[in-house]
N, C-alpha and C positions, 0 to 999 in steps of 0.2 A: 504494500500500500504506500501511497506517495505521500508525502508530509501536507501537500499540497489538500488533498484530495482529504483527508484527517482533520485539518484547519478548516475547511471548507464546510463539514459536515456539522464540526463545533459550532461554528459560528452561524449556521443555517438551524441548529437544535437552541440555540440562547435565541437566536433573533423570535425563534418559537413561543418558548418561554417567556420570551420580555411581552409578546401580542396573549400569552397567560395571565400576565396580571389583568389585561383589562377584559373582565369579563360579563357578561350581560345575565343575571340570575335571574331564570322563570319559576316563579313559586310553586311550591308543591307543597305547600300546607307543612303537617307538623309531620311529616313523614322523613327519615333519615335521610335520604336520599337527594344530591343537590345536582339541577338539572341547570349546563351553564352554556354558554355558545359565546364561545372566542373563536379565532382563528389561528391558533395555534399551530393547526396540520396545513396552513399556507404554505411555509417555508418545507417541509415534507414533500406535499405536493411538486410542488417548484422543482426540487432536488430531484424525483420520480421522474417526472417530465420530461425535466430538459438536462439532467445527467445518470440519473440511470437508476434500474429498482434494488439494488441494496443500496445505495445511497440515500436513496429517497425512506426504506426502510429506516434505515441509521439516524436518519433524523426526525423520521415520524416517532422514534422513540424516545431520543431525546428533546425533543419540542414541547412535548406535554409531561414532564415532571412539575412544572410549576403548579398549574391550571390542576394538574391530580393531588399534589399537597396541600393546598389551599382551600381548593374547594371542592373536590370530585369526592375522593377519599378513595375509590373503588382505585388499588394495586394494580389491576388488569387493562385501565388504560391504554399505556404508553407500547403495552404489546398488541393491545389493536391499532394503535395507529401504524405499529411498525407492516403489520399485516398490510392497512391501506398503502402506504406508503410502495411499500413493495409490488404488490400489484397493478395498483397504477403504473408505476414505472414500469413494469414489464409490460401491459397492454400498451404504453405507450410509443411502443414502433412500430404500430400500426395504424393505429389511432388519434383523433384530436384530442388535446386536452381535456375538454369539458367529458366526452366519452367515456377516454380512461379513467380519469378522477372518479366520475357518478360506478361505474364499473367497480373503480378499487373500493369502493363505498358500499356496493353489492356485496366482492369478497371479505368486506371485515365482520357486516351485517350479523353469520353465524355467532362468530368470535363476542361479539358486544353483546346478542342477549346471552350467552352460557357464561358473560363474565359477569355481565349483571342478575344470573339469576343466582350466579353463584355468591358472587360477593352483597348484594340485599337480601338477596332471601334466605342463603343459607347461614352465612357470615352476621348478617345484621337484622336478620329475624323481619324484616318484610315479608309480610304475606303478599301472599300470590295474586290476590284479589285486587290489590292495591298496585301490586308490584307490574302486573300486567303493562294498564295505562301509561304507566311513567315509562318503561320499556320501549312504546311504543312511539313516546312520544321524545325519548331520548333521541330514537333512531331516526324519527325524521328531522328533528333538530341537525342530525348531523347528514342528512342527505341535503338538505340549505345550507349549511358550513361548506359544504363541500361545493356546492353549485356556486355556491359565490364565489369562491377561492378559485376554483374554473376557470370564469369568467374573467376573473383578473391574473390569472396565466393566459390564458388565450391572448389577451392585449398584451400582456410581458412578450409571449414567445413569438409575437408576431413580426417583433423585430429579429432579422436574420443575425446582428452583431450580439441580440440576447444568446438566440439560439448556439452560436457558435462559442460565446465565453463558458457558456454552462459547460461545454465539451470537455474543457481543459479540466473539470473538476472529476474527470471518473477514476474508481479506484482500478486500477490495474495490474 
């Protein structure tokens, strides 16, 4: 791996984190479970895109340590987003941006509800009744994280000087 391509990944997982602080809390009452939408997995996406899927993976993991310390709580995170991450990036050699992202958003889909049924309802004793809803509505939370974030790759990669600097960052 290139020093380059390591620095790159760093600082693609903080830029993550730092779009983790600012985060927009949907209430769910007095239920443990805190349901947030940042764009954290921007910089992930991005890294997928336009350098490649374990890079993109590598930073969909470390992108959201914040955003899960503060406010998620659920451990299982930062390994789905590496799943999105990853996947996108691999569809994405065939694919537009917005495509592969809503796609990598597909393959993490399993991952998120058996992390969250694992960690509210086993872990933190959320019934299933309740647990349901929020579930459901985690996930489309994050198919609009992801459509937005898309969108604003699509306008990034549409510059071919974008497209061509991303290059330089893949691990090889």
């Amino acid at each position: 791996m290139r020093a380059r391509s390591l620095a790159f990944i760093a600082l693609m997982g903080a830029l993550g984190n730092v779009f983790g602080f600012f985060p927009i809390t949907i209430p769910t009452g007095n239920i443990p479970v805190n349901v947030v939408v940042n764009f954290s997995q921007l910089p992930a996406l991005l890294t997928a895109v336009g350098v490649g899927p374990m890079e993109g993976g590598f930073v969909g993991l470390l992108s959201t340590l914040v955003s899960t310390i503060l406010y998620i709580g659920n451990p299982f995170v930062p390994l789905g987003n590496f799943i999105l991450g990853f996947a996108a990036g691999y569809l994405a050699k065939k694919r537009r941006p917005i495509v592969c992202c809503l796609l990598g958003e597909v393959a993490e889909t399993p991952f998120l509800w058996l992390s969250m049924i694992v960690w509210s309802g086993m872990v933190m004793g959320v019934t299933y009744e309740v647990l349901l809803p929020i579930i459901v509505t985690v996930n489309l939370k994050a198919f609009v994280e992801v459509l937005a974030d898309s969108l604003v790759i699509e306008l990034l990669l549409s510059r071919e000087d974008m497209r061509k600097s991303l290059t330089l960052f893949r691990l090889e």
